[in-house]
Residue frames as qw, qx, qy, qz and C-alpha x, y, z in Angstrom:
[[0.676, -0.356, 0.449, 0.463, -62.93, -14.17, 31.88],
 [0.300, 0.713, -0.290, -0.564, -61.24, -12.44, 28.99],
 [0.907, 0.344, 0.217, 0.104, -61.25, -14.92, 25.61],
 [0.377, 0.830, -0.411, 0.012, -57.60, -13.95, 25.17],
 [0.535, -0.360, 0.748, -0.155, -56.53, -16.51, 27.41],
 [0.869, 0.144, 0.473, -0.021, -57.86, -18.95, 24.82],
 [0.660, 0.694, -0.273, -0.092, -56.58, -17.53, 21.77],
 [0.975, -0.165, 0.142, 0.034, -54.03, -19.99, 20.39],
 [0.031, -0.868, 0.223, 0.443, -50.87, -19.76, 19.82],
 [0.801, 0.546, 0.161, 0.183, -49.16, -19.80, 16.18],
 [0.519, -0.428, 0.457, 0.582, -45.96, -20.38, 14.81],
 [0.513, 0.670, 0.194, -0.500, -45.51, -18.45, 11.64],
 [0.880, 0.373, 0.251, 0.155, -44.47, -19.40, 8.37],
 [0.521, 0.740, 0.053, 0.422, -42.29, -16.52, 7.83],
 [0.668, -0.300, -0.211, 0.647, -39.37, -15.15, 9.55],
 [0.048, 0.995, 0.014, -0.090, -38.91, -11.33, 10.29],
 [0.825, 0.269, 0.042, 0.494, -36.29, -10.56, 8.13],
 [0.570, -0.526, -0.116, 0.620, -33.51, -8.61, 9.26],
 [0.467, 0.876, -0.125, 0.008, -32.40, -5.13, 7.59],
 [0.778, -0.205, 0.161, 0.572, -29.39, -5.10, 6.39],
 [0.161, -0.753, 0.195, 0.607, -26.56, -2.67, 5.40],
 [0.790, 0.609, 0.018, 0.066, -24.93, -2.49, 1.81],
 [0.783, -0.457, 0.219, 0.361, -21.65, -3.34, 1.71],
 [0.532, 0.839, -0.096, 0.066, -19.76, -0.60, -0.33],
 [0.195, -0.738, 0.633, 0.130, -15.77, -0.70, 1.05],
 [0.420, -0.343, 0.815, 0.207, -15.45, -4.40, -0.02],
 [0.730, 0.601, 0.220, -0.239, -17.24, -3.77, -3.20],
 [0.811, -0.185, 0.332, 0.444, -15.20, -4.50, -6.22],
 [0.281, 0.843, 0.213, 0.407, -15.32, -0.98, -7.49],
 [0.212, -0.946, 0.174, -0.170, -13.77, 0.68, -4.72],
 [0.427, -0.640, 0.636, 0.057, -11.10, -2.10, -3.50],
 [0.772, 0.276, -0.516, -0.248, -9.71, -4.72, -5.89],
 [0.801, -0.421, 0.426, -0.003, -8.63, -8.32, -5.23],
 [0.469, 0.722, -0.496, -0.111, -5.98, -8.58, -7.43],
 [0.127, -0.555, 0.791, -0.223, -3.95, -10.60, -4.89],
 [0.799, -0.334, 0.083, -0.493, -6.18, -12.74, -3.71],
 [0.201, 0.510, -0.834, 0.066, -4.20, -15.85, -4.47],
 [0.683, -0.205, -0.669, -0.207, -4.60, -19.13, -2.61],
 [0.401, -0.472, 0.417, -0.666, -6.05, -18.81, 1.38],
 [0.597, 0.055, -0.800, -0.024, -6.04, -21.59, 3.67],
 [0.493, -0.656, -0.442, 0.363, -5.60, -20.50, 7.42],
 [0.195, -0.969, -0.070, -0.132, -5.21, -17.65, 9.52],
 [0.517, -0.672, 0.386, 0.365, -1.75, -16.03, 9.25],
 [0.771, 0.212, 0.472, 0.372, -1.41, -16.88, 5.63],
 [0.227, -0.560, 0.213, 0.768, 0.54, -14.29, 3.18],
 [0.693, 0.594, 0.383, 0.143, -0.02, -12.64, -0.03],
 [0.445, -0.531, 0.150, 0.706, 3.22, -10.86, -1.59],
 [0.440, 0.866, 0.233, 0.057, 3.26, -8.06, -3.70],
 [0.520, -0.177, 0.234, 0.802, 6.43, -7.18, -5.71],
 [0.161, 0.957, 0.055, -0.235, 6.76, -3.41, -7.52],
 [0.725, 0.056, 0.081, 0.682, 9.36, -2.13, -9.53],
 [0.217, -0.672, 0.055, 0.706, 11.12, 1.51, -9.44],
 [0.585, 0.802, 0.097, -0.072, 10.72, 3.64, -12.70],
 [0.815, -0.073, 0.122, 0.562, 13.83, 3.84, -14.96],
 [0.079, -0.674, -0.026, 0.734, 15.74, 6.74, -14.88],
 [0.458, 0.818, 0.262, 0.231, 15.10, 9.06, -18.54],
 [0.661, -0.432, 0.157, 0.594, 18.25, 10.53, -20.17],
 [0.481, 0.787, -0.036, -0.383, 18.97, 13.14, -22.66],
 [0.812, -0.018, 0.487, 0.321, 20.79, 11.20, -25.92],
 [0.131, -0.731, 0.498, 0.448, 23.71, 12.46, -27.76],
 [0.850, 0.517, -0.088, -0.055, 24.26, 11.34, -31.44],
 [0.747, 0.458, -0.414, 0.244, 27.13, 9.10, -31.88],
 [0.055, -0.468, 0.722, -0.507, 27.75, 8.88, -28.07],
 [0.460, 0.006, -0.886, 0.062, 27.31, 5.83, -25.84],
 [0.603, -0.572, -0.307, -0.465, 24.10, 5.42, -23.81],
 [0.044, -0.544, 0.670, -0.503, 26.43, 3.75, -21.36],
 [0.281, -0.115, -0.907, -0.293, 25.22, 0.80, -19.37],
 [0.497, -0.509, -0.570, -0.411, 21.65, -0.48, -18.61],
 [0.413, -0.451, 0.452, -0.649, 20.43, 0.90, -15.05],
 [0.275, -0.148, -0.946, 0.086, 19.33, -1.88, -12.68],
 [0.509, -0.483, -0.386, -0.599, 15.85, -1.73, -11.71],
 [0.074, -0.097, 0.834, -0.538, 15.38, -1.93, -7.64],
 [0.403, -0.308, -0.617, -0.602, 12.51, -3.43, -6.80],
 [0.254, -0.300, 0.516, -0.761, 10.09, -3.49, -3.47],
 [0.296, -0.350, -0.882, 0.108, 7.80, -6.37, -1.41],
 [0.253, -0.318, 0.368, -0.837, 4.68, -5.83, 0.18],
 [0.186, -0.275, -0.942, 0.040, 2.93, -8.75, 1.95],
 [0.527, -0.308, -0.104, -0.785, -0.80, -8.79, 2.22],
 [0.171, 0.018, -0.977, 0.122, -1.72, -11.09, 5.36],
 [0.546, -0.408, -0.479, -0.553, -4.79, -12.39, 6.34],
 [0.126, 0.213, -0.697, 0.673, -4.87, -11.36, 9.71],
 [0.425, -0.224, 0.455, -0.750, -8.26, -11.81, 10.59],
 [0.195, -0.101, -0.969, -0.109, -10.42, -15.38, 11.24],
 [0.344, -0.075, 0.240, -0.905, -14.04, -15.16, 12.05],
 [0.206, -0.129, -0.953, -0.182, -16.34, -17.91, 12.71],
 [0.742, -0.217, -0.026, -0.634, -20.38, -18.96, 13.21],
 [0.241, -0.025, -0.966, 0.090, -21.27, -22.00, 15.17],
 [0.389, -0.028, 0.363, -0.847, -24.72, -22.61, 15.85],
 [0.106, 0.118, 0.987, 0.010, -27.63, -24.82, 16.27],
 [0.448, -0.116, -0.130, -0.877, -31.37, -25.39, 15.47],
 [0.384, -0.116, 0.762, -0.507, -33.42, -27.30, 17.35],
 [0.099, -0.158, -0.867, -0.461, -35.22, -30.26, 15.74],
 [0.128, -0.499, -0.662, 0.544, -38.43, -28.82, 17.70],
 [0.071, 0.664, -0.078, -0.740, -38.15, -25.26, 16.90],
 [0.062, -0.179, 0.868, 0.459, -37.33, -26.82, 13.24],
 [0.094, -0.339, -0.907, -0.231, -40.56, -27.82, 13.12],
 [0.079, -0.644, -0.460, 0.607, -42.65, -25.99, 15.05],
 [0.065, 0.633, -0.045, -0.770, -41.68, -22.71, 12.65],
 [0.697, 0.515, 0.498, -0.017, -42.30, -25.04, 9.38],
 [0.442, 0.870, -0.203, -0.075, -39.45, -23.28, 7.42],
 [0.855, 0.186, -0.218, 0.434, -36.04, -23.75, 6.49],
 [0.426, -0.894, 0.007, 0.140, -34.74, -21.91, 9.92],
 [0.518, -0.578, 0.266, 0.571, -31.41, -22.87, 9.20],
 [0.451, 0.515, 0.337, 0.647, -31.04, -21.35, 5.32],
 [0.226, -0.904, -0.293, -0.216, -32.59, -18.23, 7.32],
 [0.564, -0.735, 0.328, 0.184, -29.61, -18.36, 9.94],
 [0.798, -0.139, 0.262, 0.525, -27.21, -18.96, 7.50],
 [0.384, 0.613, 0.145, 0.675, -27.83, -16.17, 5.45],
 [0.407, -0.911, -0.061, -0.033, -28.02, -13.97, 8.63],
 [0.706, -0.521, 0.255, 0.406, -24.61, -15.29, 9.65],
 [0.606, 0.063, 0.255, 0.751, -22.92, -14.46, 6.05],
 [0.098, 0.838, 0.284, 0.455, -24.35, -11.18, 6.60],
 [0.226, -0.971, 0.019, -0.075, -22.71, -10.67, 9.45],
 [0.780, -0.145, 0.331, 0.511, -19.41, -11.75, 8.30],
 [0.535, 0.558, 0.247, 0.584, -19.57, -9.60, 5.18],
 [0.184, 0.916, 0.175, 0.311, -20.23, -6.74, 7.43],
 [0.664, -0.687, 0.180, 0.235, -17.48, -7.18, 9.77],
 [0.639, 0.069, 0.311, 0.700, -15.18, -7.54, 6.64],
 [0.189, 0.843, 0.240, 0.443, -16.67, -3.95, 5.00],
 [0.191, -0.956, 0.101, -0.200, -15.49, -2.09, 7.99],
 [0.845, -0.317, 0.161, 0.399, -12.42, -3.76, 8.38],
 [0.466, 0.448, 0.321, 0.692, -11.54, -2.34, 4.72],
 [0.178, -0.935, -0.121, -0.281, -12.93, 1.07, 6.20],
 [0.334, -0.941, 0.025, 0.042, -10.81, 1.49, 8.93],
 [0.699, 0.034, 0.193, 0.688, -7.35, 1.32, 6.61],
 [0.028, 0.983, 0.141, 0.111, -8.39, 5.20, 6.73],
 [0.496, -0.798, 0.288, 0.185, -5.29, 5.46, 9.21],
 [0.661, -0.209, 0.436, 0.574, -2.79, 4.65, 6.26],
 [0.404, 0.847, 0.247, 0.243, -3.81, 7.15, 4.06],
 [0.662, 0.089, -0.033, 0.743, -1.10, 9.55, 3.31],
 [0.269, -0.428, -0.122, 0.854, -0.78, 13.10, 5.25],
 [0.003, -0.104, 0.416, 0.904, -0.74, 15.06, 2.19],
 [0.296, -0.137, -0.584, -0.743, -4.03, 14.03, 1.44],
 [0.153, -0.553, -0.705, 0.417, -6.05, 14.79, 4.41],
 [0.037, 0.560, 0.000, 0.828, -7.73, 18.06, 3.71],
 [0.575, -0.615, 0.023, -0.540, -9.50, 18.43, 7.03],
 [0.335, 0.247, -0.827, 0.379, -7.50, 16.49, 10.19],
 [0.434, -0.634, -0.633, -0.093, -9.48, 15.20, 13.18],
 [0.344, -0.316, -0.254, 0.847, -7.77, 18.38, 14.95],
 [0.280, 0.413, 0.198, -0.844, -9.84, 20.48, 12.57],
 [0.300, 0.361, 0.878, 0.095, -12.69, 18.77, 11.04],
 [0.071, -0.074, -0.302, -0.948, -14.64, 20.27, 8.62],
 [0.076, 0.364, 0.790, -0.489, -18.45, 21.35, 9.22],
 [0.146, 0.285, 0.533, 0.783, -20.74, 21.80, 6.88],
 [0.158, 0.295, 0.190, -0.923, -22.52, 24.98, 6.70],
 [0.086, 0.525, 0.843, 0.081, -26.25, 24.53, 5.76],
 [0.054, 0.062, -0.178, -0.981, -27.53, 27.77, 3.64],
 [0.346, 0.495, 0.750, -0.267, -31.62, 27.11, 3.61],
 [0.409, 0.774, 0.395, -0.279, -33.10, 28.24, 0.40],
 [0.149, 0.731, -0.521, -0.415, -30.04, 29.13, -1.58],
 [0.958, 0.267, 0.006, -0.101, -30.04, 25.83, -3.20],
 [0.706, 0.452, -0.406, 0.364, -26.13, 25.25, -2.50],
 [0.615, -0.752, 0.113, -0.207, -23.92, 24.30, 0.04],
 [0.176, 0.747, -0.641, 0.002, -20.18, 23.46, 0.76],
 [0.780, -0.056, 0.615, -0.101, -20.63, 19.80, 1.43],
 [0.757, 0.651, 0.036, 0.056, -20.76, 19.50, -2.50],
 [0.309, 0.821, -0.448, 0.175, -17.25, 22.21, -2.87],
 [0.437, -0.643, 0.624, -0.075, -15.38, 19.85, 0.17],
 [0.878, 0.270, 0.373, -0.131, -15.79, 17.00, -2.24],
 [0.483, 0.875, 0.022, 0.018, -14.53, 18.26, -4.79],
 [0.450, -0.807, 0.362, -0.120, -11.26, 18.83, -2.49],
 [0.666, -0.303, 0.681, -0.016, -10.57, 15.61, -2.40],
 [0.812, 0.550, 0.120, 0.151, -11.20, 14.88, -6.16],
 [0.185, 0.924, -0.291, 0.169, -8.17, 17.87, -6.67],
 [0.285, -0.614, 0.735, -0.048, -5.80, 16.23, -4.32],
 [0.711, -0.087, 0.676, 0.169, -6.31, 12.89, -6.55],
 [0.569, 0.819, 0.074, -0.001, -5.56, 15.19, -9.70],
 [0.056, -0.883, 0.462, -0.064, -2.39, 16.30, -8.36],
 [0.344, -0.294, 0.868, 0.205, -0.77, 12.71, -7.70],
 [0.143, 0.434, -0.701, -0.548, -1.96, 11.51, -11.05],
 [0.346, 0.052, 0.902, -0.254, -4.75, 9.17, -10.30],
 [0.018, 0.082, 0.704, 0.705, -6.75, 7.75, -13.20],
 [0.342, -0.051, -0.166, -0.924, -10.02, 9.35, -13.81],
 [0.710, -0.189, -0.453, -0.505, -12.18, 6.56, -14.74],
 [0.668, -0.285, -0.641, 0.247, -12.95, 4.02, -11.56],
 [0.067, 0.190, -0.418, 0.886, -12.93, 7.17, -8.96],
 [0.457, -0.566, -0.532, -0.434, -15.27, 7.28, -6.03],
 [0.176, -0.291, 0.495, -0.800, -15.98, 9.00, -2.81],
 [0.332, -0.462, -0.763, -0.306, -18.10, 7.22, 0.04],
 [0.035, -0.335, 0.325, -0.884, -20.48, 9.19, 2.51],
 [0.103, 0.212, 0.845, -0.479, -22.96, 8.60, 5.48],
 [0.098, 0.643, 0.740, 0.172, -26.41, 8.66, 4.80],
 [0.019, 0.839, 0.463, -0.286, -26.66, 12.27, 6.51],
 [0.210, -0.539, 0.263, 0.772, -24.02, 13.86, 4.19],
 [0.104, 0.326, 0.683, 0.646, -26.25, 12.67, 0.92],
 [0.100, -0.772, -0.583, 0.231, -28.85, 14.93, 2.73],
 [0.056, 0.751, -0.096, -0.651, -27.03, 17.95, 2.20],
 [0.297, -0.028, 0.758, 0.580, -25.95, 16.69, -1.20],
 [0.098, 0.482, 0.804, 0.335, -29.66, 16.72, -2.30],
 [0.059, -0.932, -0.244, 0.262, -30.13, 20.21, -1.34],
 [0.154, -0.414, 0.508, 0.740, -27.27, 21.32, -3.81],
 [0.508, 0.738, -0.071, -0.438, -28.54, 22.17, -6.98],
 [0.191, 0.711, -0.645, -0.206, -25.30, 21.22, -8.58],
 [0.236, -0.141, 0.959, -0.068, -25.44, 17.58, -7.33],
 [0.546, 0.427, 0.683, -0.229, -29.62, 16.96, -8.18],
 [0.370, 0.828, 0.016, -0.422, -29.78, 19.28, -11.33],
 [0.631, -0.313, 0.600, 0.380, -28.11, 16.95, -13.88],
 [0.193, 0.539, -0.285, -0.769, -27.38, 17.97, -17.40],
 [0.379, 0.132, -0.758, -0.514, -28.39, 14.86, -19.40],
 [0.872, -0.230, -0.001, -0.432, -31.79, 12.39, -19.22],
 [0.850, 0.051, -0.521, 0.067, -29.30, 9.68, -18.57],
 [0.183, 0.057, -0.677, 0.710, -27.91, 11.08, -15.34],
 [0.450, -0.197, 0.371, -0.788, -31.14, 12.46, -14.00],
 [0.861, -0.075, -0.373, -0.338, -32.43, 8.41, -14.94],
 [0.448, 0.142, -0.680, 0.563, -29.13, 7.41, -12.82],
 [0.173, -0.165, 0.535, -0.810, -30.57, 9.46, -9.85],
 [0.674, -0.032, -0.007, -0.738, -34.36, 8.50, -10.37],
 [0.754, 0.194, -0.605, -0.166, -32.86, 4.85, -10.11],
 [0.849, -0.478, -0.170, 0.149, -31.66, 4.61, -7.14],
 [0.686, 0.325, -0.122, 0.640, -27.93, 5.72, -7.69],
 [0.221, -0.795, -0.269, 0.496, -26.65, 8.30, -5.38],
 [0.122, 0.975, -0.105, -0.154, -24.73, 10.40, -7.89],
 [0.735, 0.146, 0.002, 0.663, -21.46, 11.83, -9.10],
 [0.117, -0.964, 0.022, 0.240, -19.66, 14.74, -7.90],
 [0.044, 0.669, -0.650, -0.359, -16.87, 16.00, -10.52],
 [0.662, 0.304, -0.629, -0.272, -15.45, 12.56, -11.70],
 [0.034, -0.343, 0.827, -0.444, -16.60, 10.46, -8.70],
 [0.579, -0.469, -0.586, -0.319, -19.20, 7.83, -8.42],
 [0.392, -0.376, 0.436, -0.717, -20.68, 9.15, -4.81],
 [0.527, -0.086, -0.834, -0.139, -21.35, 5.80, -2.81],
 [0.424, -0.513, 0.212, -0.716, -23.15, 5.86, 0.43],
 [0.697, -0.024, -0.704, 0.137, -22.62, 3.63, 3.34],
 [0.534, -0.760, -0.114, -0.352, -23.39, 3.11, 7.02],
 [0.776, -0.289, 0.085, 0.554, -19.64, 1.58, 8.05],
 [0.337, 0.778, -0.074, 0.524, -18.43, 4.94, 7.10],
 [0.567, -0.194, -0.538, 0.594, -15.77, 4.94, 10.03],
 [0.285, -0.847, -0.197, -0.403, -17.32, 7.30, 13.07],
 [0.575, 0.374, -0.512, 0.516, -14.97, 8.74, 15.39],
 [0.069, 0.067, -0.415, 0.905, -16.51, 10.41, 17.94],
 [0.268, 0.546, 0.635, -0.476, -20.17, 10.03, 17.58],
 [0.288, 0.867, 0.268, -0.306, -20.47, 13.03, 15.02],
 [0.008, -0.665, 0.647, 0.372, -16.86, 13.01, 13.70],
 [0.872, -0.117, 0.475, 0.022, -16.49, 11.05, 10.92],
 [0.421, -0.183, 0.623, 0.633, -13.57, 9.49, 7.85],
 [0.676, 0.653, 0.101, -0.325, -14.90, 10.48, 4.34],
 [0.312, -0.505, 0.635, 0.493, -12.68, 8.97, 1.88],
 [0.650, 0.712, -0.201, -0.174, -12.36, 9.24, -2.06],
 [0.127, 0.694, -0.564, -0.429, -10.16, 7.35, -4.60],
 [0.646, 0.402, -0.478, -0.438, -9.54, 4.67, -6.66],
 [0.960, -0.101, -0.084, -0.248, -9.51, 0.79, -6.61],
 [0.646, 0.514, -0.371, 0.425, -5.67, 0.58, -7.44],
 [0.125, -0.815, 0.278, -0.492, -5.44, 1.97, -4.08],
 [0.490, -0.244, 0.694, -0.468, -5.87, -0.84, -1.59],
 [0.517, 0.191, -0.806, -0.217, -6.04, -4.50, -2.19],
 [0.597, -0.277, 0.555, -0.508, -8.09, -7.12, -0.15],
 [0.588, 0.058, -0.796, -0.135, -8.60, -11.21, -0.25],
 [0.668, -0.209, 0.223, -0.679, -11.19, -13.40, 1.43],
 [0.518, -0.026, -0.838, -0.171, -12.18, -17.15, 1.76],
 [0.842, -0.308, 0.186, -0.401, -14.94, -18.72, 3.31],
 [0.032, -0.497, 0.859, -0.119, -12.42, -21.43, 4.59],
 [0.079, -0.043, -0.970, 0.227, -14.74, -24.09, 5.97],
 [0.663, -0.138, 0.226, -0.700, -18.79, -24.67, 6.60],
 [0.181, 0.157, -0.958, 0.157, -19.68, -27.80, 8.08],
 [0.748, -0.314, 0.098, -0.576, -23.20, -29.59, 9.28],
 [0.550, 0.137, -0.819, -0.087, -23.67, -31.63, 11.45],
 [0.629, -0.510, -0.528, -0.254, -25.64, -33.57, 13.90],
 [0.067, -0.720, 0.390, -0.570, -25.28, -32.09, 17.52],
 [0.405, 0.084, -0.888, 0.201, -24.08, -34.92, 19.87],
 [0.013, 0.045, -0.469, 0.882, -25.85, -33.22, 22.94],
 [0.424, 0.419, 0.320, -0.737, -29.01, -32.15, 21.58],
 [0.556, 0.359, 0.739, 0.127, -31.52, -33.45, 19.12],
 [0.154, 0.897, -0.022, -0.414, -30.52, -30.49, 16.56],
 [0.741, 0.469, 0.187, 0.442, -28.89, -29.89, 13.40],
 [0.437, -0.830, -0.094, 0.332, -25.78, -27.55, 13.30],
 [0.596, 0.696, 0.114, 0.385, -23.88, -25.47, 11.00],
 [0.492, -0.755, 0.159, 0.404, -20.31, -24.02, 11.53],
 [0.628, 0.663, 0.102, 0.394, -18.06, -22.03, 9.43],
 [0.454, -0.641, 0.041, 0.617, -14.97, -19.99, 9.17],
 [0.457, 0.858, 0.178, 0.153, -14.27, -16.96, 7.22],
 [0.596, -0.263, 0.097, 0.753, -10.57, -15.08, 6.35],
 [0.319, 0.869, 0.281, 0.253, -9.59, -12.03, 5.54],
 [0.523, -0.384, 0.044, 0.760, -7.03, -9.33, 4.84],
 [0.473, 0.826, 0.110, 0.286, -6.44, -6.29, 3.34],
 [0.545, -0.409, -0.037, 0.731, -3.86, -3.73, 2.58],
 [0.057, 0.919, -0.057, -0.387, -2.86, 0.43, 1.62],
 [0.833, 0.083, 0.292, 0.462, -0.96, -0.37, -1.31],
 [0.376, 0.227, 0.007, 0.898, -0.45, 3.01, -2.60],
 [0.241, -0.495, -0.598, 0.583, -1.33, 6.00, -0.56],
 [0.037, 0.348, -0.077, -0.933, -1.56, 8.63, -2.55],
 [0.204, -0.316, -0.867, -0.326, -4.66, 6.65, -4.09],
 [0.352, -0.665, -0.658, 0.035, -6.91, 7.65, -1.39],
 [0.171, 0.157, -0.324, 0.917, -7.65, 10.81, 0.23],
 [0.442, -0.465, -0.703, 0.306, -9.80, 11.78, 3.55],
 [0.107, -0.589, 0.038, -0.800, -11.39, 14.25, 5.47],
 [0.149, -0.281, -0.708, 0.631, -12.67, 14.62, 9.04],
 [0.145, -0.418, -0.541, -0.716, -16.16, 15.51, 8.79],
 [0.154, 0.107, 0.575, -0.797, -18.64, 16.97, 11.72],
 [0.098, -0.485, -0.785, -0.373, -22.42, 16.41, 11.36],
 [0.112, -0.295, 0.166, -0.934, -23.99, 19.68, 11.88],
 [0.279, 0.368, 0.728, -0.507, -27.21, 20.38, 13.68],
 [0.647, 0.451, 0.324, -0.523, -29.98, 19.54, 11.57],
 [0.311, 0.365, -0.841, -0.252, -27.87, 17.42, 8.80]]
């Protein structure tokens, strides 16, 4: 008889911890919460007022400005349109048995997968970006061409693209940033231009971890980079000013499970966002070649 039958079994001390993603759309570099305000429930509002610039006149000595323009002003409401909750139990058994704190373990699972359901929410406000500042539609996506041995490659120059079309509507330099899928920092690192940085403090930026900057863009890399098709997918660049978002963890609650001899932990999370100004952000349609 084989002596594996006896071997006993053990409950380990340590949980296999999950990977996890990094959560760059609902970072507070790329989207602010300006609004945020006070959340309560689901369906609550945040309003955002604007004013129109005032008109500029040429002025005539010793003639009358005439009177004061009236300023129009505009509303947009940010609502918190989505509610998302955990409810779950651990078994006073199991609870023992595994000799850790199971449920700290499941709880940080669960606000991991809240945060990441909020990141790609903020992602897929792709679809209010503004015309004008698509360079590549999902009618003709761009595809990057992969030059072997020439140390450069238009992934880098389509970037770039998208910086230009947030030169042209006036968007401020500093706080700019483009994010891309893991396999577009692949071609990145086969540009020259992108690894081949001119000062020891950028090439310490890369050698940290950091993906980079292309032009005046912190390059951010993320796996909720919205995928349309499998191989199509959204690349978008610009600035925090662009898009506004607001959260609350609303409720978490333990407590003893009437049913079962178990402890139990429930929670709700809110969230909203909005496109406040479009011409903030600009997009491509991207193809992942073969061998990207």
């Amino acid at each position: 008889m084989a002596l594996d039958n006896f071997i006993p079994e053990i409950w380990s001390a340590n949980l296999l911890v999950s990977l996890q993603k990094s959560f760059v759309y609902a970072d507070p570099y790329v989207i602010n919460g300006d609004y945020e305000g006070e959340i309560r429930k689901m369906g609550d509002s945040v309003r955002i007022s604007s004013i129109g610039d005032p008109t500029i006149s040429n002025y005539v000595k010793n003639t009358a400005i005439g009177n004061p323009q009236e300023l129009t002003s505009a509303q947009s409401t940010l609502t918190i349109s989505q509610a998302k909750s955990f409810n779950f139990m651990v078994d006073d058994v199991d609870a023992a048995q595994a000799n850790i704190s199971v449920m700290q373990e499941a709880m940080r699972r669960a606000a991991y997968r809240l945060k990441d359901g909020y990141d790609q929410f903020i992602a897929a406000l792709y679809t209010d970006i503004a015309a004008a500042n698509i360079t590549f539609p999902d009618t003709a996506p761009f595809t990057p061409t992969i030059t072997a041995g020439t140390g450069y490659n238009d992934a880098y120059d389509q970037l770039i693209t998208l910086e230009v079309k947030l030169d042209e509507n006036n968007i401020p330099e500093d706080g700019r940033w483009v994010v891309i899928p893991p396999w577009y920092e692949g071609l990145l690192l086969r540009d020259n231009r992108f690894v081949s940085f001119g000062t020891d403090a950028n090439r310490d930026t890369l050698a940290n971890g950091v993906i980079g900057r292309v032009g005046g863009m912190v390059v951010k890399k993320s796996n909720n980079v919205p995928n349309i098709t499998g191989t199509k997918y959204k690349i978008i660049a610009g600035h925090s000013m662009a898009w506004s978002a607001a959260n609350q963890i609303n409720e978490v609650e333990a407590y003893r499970h009437q049913q079962f001899f178990a402890d139990a932990m429930r929670g709700l999370f809110l969230y909203g966002a909005k496109v406040l100004r479009p011409e903030s952000l600009a997009m491509m349609s991207c193809n992942r070649p073969a061998g990207a």
